[in-house]
C-alpha positions in Angstrom: 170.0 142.4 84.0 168.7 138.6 84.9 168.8 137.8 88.7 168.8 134.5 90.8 167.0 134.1 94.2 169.7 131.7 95.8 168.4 130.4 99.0 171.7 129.6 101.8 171.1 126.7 104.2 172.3 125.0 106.3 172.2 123.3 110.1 173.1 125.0 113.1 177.4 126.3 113.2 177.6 124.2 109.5 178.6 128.5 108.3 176.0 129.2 106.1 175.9 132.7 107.5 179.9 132.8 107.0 179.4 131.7 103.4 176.7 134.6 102.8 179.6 137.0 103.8 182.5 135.8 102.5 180.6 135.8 98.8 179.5 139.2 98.9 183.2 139.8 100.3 184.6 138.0 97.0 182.2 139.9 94.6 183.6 143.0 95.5 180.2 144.2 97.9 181.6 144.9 100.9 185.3 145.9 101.3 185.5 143.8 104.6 184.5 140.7 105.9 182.0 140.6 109.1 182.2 137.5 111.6 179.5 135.3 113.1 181.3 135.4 116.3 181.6 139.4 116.5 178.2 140.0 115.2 179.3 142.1 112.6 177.9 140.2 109.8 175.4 141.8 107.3 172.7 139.5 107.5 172.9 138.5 111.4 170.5 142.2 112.4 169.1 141.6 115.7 171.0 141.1 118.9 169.9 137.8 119.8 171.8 136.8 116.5 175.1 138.3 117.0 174.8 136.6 121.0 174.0 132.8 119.9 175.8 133.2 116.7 172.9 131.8 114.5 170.5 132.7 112.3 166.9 133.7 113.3 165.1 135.7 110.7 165.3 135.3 107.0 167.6 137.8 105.4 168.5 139.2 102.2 171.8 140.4 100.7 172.8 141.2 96.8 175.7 141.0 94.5 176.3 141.2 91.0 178.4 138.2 89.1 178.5 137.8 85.2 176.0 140.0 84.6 173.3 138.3 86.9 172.3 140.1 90.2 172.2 137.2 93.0 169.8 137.8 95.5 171.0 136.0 98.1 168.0 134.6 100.9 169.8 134.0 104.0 167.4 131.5 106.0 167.1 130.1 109.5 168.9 126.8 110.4 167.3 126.2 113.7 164.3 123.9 114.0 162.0 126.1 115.5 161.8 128.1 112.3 161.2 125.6 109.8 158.0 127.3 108.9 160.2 130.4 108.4 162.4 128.3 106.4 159.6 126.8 103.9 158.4 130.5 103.7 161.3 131.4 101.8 161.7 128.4 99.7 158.8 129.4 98.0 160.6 132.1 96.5 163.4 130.8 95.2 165.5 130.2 92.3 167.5 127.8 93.6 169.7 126.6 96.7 172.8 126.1 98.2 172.7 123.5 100.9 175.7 124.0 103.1 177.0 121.3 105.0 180.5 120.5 107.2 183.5 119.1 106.2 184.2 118.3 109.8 180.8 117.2 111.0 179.1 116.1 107.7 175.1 115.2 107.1 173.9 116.5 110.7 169.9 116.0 111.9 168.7 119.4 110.3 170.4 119.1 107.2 168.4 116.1 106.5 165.0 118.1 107.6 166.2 121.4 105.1 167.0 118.7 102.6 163.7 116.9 102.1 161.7 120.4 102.2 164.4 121.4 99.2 163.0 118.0 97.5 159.5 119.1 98.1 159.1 121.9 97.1 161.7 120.9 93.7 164.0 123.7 94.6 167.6 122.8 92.7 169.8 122.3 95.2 173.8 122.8 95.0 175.5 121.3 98.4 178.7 123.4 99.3 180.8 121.3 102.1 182.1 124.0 104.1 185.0 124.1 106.5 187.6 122.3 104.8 190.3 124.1 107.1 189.5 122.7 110.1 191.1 119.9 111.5 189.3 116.4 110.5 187.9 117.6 107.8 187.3 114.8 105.1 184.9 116.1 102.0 184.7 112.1 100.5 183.2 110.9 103.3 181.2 113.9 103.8 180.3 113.0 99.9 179.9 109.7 100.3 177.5 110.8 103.3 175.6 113.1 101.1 174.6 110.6 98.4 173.9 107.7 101.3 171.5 109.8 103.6 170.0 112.9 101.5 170.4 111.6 97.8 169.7 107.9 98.5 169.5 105.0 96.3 165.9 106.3 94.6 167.5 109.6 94.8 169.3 112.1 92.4 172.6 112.0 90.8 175.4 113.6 93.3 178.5 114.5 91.1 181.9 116.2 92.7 183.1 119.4 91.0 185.6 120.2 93.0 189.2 118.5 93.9 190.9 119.6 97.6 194.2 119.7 98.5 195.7 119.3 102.5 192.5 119.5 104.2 192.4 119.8 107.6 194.8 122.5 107.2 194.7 126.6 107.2 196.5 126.4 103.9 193.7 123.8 102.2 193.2 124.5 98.5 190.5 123.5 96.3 190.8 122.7 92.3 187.6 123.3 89.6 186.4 119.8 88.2 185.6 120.4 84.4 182.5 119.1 83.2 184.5 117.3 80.5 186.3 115.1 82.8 185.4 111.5 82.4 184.3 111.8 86.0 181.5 114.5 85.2 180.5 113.4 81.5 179.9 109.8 83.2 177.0 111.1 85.5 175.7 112.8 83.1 174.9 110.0 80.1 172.9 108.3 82.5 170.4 111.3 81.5 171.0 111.7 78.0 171.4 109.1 75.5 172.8 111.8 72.8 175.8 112.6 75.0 176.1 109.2 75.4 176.4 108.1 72.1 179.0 111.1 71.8 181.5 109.9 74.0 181.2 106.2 73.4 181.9 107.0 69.6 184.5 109.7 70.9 183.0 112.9 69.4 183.8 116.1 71.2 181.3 117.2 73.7 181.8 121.4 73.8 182.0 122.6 77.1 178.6 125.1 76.3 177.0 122.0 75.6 178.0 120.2 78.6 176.8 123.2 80.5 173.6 123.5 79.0 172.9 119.9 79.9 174.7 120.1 83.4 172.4 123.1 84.4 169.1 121.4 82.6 169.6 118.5 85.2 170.3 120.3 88.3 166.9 122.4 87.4 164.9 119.0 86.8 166.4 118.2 90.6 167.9 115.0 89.2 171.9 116.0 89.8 173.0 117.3 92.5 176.5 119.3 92.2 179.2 119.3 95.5 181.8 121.7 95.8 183.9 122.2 99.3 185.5 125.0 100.3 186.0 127.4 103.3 183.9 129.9 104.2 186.7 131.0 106.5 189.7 131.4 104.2 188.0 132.0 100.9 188.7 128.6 99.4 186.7 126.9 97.0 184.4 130.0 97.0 185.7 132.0 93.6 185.0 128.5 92.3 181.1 128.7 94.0 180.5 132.2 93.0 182.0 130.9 88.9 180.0 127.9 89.2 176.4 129.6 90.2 175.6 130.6 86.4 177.0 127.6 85.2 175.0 125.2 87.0 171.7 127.4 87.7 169.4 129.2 85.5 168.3 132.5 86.5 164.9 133.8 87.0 162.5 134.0 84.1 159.0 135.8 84.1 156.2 133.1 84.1 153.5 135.6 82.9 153.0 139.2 81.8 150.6 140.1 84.6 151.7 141.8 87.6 152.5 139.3 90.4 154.6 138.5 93.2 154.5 136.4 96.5 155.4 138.5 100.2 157.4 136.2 102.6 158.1 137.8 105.0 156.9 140.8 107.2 159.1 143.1 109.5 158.4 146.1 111.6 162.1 147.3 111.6 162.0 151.6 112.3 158.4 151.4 113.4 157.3 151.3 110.2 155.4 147.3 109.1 157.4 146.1 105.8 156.4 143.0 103.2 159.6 141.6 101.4 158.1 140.2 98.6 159.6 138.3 95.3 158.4 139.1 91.7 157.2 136.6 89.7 156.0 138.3 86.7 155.1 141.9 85.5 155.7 144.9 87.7 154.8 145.9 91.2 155.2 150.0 91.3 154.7 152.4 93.5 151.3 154.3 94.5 150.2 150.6 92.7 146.8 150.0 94.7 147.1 146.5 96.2 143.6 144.8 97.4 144.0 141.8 100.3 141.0 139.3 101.1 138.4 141.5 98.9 139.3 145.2 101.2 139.1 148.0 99.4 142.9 148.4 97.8 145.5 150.3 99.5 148.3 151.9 97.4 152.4 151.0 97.6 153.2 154.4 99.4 156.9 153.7 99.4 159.3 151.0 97.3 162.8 149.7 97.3 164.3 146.8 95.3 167.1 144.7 96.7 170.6 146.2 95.2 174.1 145.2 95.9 174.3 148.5 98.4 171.1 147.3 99.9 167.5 148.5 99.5 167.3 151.6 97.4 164.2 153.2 96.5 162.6 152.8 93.3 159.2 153.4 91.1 158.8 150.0 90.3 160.5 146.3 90.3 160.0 143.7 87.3 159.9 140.0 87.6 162.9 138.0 89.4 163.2 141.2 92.1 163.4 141.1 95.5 161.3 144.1 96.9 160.5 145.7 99.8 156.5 147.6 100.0 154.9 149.7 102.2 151.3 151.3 102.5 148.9 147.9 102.1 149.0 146.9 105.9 146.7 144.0 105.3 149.5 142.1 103.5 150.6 139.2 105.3 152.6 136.6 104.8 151.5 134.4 102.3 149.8 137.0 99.9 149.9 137.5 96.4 149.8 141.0 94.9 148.2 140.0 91.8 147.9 136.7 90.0 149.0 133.7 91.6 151.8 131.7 90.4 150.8 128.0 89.9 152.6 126.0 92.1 154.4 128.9 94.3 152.4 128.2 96.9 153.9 127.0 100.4 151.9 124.0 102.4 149.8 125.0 105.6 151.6 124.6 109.0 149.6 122.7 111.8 149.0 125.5 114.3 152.0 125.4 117.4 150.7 122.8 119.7 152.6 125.3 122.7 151.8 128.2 124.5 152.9 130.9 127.0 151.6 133.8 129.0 154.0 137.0 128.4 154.4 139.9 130.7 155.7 142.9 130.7 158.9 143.5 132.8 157.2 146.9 133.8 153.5 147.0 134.2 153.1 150.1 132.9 153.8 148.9 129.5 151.1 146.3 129.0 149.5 148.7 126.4 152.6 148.7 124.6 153.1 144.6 124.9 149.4 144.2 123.4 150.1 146.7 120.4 153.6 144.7 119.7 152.2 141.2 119.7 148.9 142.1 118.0 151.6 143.2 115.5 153.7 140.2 115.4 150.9 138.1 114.9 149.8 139.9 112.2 153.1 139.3 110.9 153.5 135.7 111.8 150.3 133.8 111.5 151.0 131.1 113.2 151.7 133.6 116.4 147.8 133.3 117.3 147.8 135.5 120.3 145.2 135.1 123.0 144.1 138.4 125.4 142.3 137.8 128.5 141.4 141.9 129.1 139.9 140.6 132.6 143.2 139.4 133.8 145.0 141.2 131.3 146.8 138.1 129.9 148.4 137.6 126.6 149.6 134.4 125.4 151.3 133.6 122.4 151.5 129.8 120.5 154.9 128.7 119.7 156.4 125.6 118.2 159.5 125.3 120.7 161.6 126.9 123.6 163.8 128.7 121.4 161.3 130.7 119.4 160.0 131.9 123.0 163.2 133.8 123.4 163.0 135.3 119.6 160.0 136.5 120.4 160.9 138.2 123.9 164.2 139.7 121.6 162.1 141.0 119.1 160.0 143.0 121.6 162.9 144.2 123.1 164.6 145.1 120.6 162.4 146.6 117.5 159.5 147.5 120.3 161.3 148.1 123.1 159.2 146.2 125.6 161.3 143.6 127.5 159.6 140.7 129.1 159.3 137.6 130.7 157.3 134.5 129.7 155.2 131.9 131.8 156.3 127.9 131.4 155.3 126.3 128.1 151.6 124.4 127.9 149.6 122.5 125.8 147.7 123.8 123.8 144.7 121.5 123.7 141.1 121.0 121.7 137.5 120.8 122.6 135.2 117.8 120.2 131.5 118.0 120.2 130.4 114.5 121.2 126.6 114.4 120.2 123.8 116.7 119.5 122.1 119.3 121.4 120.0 122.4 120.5 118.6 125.6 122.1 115.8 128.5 121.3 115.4 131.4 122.6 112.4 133.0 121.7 111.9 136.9 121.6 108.9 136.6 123.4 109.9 135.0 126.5 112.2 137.3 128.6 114.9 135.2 130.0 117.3 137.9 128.7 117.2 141.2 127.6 118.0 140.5 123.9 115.4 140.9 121.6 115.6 138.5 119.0 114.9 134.8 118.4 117.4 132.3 117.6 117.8 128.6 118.1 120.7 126.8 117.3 121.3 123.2 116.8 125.3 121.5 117.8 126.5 118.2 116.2 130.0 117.2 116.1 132.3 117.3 112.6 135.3 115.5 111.5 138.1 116.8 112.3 139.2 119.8 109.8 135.7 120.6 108.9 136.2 123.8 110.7 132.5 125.5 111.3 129.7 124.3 109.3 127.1 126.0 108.8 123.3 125.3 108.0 120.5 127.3 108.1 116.9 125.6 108.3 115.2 128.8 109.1 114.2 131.1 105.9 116.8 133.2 104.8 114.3 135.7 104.0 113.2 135.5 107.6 115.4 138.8 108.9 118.1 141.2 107.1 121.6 139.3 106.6 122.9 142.0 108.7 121.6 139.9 111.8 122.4 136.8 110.1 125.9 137.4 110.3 125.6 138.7 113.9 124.3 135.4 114.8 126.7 133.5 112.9 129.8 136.3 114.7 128.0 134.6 118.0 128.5 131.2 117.1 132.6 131.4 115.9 132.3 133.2 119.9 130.9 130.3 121.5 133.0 128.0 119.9 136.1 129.8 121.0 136.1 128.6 124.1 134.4 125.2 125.1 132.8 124.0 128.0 136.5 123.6 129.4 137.5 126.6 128.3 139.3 125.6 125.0 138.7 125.8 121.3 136.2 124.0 119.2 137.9 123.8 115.6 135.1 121.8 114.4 131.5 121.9 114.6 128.1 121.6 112.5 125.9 124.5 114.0 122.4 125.4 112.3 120.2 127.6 112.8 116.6 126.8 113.1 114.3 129.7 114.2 115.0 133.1 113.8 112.8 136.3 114.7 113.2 140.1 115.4 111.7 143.2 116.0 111.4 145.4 113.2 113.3 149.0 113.5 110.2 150.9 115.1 110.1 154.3 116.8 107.3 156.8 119.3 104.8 158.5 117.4 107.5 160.0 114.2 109.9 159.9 117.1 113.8 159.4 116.0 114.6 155.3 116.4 113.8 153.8 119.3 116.5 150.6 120.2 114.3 149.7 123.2 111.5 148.6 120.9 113.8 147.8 117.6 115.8 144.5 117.2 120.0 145.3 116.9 122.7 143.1 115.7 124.1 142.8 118.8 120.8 140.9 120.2 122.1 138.5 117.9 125.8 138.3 118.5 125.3 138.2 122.3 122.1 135.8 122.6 123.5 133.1 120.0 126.9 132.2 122.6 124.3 131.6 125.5 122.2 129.3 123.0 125.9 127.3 121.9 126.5 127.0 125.1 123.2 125.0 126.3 123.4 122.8 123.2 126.8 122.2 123.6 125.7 121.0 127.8 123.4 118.4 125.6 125.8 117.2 123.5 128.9 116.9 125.6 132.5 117.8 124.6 135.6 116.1 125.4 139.0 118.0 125.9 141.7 116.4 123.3 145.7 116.5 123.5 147.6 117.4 120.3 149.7 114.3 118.7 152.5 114.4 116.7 153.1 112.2 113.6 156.6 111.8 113.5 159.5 110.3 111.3 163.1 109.1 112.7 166.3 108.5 111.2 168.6 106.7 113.2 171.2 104.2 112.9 170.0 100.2 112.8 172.3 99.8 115.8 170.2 102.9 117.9 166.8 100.6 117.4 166.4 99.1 120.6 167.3 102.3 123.1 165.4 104.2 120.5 161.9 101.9 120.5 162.3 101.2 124.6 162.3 105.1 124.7 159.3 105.6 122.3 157.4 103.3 124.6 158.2 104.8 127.7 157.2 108.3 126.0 153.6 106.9 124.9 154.7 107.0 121.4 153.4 104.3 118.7 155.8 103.1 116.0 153.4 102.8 112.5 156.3 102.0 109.8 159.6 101.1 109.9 161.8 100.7 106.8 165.7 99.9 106.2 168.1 101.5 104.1 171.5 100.5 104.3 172.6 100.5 107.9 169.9 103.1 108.4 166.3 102.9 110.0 163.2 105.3 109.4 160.6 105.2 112.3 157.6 106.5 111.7 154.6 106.6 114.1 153.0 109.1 116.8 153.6 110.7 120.3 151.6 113.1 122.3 153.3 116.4 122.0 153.2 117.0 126.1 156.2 113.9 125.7 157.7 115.3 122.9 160.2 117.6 124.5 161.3 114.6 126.8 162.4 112.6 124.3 164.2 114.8 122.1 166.5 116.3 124.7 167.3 112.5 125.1 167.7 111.6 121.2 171.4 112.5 120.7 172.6 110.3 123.3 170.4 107.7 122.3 171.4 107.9 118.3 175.5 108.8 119.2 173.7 112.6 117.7 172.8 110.8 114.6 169.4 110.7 115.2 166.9 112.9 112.6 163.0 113.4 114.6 160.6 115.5 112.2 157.3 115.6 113.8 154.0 117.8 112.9 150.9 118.4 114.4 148.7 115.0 113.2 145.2 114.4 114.9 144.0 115.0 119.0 142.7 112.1 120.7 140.7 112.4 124.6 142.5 113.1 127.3 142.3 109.9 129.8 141.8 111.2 133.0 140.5 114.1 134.4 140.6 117.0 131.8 142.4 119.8 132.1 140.9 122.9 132.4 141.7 126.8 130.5 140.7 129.5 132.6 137.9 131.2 130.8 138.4 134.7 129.2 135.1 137.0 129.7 132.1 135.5 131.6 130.7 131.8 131.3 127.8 132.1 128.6 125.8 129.3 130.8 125.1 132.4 133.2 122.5 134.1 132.4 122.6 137.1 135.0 126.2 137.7 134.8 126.6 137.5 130.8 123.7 139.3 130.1 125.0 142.1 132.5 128.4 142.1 131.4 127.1 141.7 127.1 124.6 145.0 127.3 122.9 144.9 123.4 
């Protein structure tokens, strides 16, 4: 059997989750039809889902047409989970970009659009909802080739004809490829079929497939049906027209590999969904992650029109689900890599908040779940304070603050509240400044020597580190100690935040060799540990980094905006109020594109205001860009353990 990873998007209430349940309904998988509004869908799982009626973890449902099993990917359509959303683009096939007949091109169908171009995912648009009352598909059409195609863009050819939309009883009508309509489009891309119809010849329909199908793969057509998601219109023509117009999965290689994206902990037990790219993955298969020793696939089920069943083994174009290696994350490879399947890096979330348990008593339980979920999510990056017993988790937006508390609830059964959103902000090294400790001199009980010397580092240099002491001088054991130090005293500034980037050497080292009484057993008062090292070097950090200086930075956002040319001056008068910089602006047709910067702490400001600004037609994309100094006075994160820069009280509270 040959399968298709098909990818469903869509904005928020456009019905993408509707469309994933009325084509399982019309291939015969399940005998009735689930609603968004009841929450009795198939791919809509947790509560929060069925209560806002939108979709908020990716999803996976099968059915069988014509010989090929669709997978189909059921993916987020709020902003919030764009990285969710790029997760499991990376695994796909291909993708139908769903869009309404009613409210046409909307600001996150623009956003899902241009991460379909990046990634050079082929991409089907399906305009839904032709039922509803001012429903128009041509201009919908005509809004499609304007704002996602463009005039630089791909080919967008209608296969599809409608009849009394805006009406319960709308109808839609298959467009052949050998209408003069389709063939058209399509010898702008081949001169042979060109030549063919000018001179008349008969173009077969196989032929015009073949071609039709090439195109859409090269991402240089676009095809548009409409339908109704509701009433089943249009959507025997879809499911006819997915093997017509993409071509399924095909192994790139004969080694074993295959990507996971995503991770779940549904039933207590933690799950990677993974897609096969080539070869096999099979159970009791040992599976090694970031050079650990492998772990075997203790338990195996490949995506099935019933749902997961369990199986021995899954080949290439499979959807899978693994258990056993619980270092996977999302991300991995099992196996080879597959050239070009890789997803970009996310900026980290420039937001945070604290999150409590409703009952006290379950604080334990809140640090297991979230140390979970952010093994899960890496961009979760969760913070403990075990003085004050806080937890804090980074977020990209309000929204996803909520999943997260629905997700404890529901799969760890931990309700519970959350703090107010922060900033998230950065500490930069400023100069240079060094410190030694030597093992003679007893400032501090550690017995080792160390000196370290802090210089600042370009931003996304990460730590750098030098060594100008021999590396003979002492066993790498305490090497790595020291360095384990460092990445501590870097963890939290002079201010109390981060330092991403730094170049830290060390330049003297020294230790006690492992000694003992008279053929006694080991004696650690006399003998140098590791943890001499890892304790003394965030003291050392600490007093270079009082030399150098460090200044606290606030996150800015690079951002892009559609809007309409009319929307320019209440959208620029705004963007100066809100500190934000315009860098670029370009015209097309009676569109603008902004692009510039904003600090992320006026970010949320301005986009509650952008619909009435725009008339809703406004499309913001920001990401994470550079931090710049905070003017004023600096704001300050209360430190988690004790301050490095005293002595007495770190040295009592880090016993070697």
């Amino acid at each position: 059997m040959h399968f298709l990873n098909l990818g469903i998007l869509a904005h928020v209430d456009a019905g993408k989750t509707s469309l994933t349940e009325r084509l399982l309904f019309e291939s015969g998988t399940i005998g009735s039809l689930g609603r968004v509004d009841l929450g009795t869908t198939r791919t809509d799982s947790m509560e929060l889902e069925r209560r806002r009626g939108i979709t908020i973890r990716t999803n996976v449902a099968a059915f069988v047409r014509g010989g090929v099993q669709v997978n189909l990917i059921d993916t987020p359509g709020h902003s919030d989970f764009i990285a969710e959303v790029e997760r499991s683009l990376a695994v796909l096939d291909a993708a139908i970009l769903v869009v309404s007949a009613v409210e046409g091109v909307q600001p996150q169908t623009v956003v899902l659009w241009r991460a379909l171009r990046r990634l050079d995912v082929p991409t089907l648009v399906f305009v839904n909802k032709i039922d509803r009352p001012g429903a128009d598909s041509s201009r919908v059409v005509a809004e499609v080739r304007r704002r996602l195609a463009g005039t630089a863009g791909p080919d967008v050819v209608m296969l599809s004809r409608t009849d009394a939309e805006g009406r319960p009883d709308a109808a839609v009508e298959a467009v052949p490829l050998a209408s003069d309509a389709v063939i058209e489009v399509l010898t702008r891309h081949d001169d042979d079929v060109l030549a063919d119809a000018v001179n008349e010849r008969r173009l077969t329909q196989r032929r015009l497939a073949t071609l039709t199908r090439t195109l859409v793969g090269r991402g240089v057509l676009v095809p548009v049906l409409a339908g109704s998601a509701l009433t089943g219109a249009g959507v025997r023509e879809l499911l006819d027209g997915l093997s017509r117009l993409f071509a399924w999965a095909r192994p790139a290689a004969a080694e074993s590999s295959a990507l996971v994206f995503k991770i779940d902990h549904d039933g207590g037990r933690r799950t990677a969904w993974v897609r096969v790219f080539a070869g096999e993955v099979a159970l009791r298969q040992g599976v090694s992650v970031a050079g650990e020793r492998p772990r075997r696939i203790t338990a195996l089920r490949r995506a099935a029109p019933e749902g997961f069943v369990s199986a021995t083994c899954v080949g290439a174009g499979e959807v899978a689900a693994v258990q056993g290696p619980d270092a996977l994350r999302i991300g991995d490879w099992i196996g080879t890599p597959i050239a070009g399947r890789v997803t970009r890096e996310f900026p980290p979330p420039g937001l945070e908040a604290i999150v409590e348990p409703v009952d006290p008593s379950r604080r334990g339980a809140l640090n297991r779940a979230l140390s979970e979920l952010a093994q899960s999510d890496p961009l979760i990056n969760l913070r403990v304070d075990p003085d004050r017993g806080e937890l804090a988790v980074s977020l990209y937006g309000e929204v996803q603050k909520e999943v997260i508390g629905s997700l404890l609830a529901e799969q760890f059964d931990v309700p519970t509240r959350f703090s107010d959103t922060t900033i998230v902000h950065v500490e930069r090294v400023l100069g240079s400044g060094a410190a030694v400790q030597l093992i003679t001199e007893r400032f501090t009980q550690y017995l080792a020597t160390l000196g370290v010397r802090v210089e600042s580092a370009p931003p996304g240099a990460g730590l750098v580190r030098r060594l100008e002491a021999e590396l003979g001088s002492m066993p790498p054991a305490f090497f790595e100690a020291a360095w384990e130090g460092v990445r501590t005293g870097l963890a939290q500034g002079r201010h109390g935040w981060a330092i991403p980037d730094a170049v830290v050497t060390i330049t003297h080292t020294g230790y006690y060799p492992r000694q003992s009484h008279a053929h006694q057993t080991f004696n650690k008062n006399m003998s140098t540990v590791g943890a001499d090292f890892r304790n003394l070097a965030p003291m050392l950090v600490h007093q270079a980094l009082a030399q150098a200086g460090t200044a606290v930075c606030e996150p800015i956002e690079r951002f892009t905006l559609d809007i309409p040319a009319s929307a320019l001056a209440a959208v620029t008068a705004t963007l100066g109020q809100s500190e934000g910089r315009i860098a670029d602006t370009a015209q097309h047709d009676d569109r603008l594109v902004l692009s510039g910067t904003l600090p992320t702490r006026r970010l949320l400001e301005f986009s509650r205001g952008l619909p009435d600004l725009t008339r809703g037609e406004g499309v913001l994309q920001i990401e994470i860009d550079h931090d710049q100094p905070v003017i004023g006075t600096p704001p300050v994160r209360r430190r988690i353990g004790p301050d490095p820069l005293d002595g007495e009280v770190w040295c009592r509270e880090r016993p070697r």
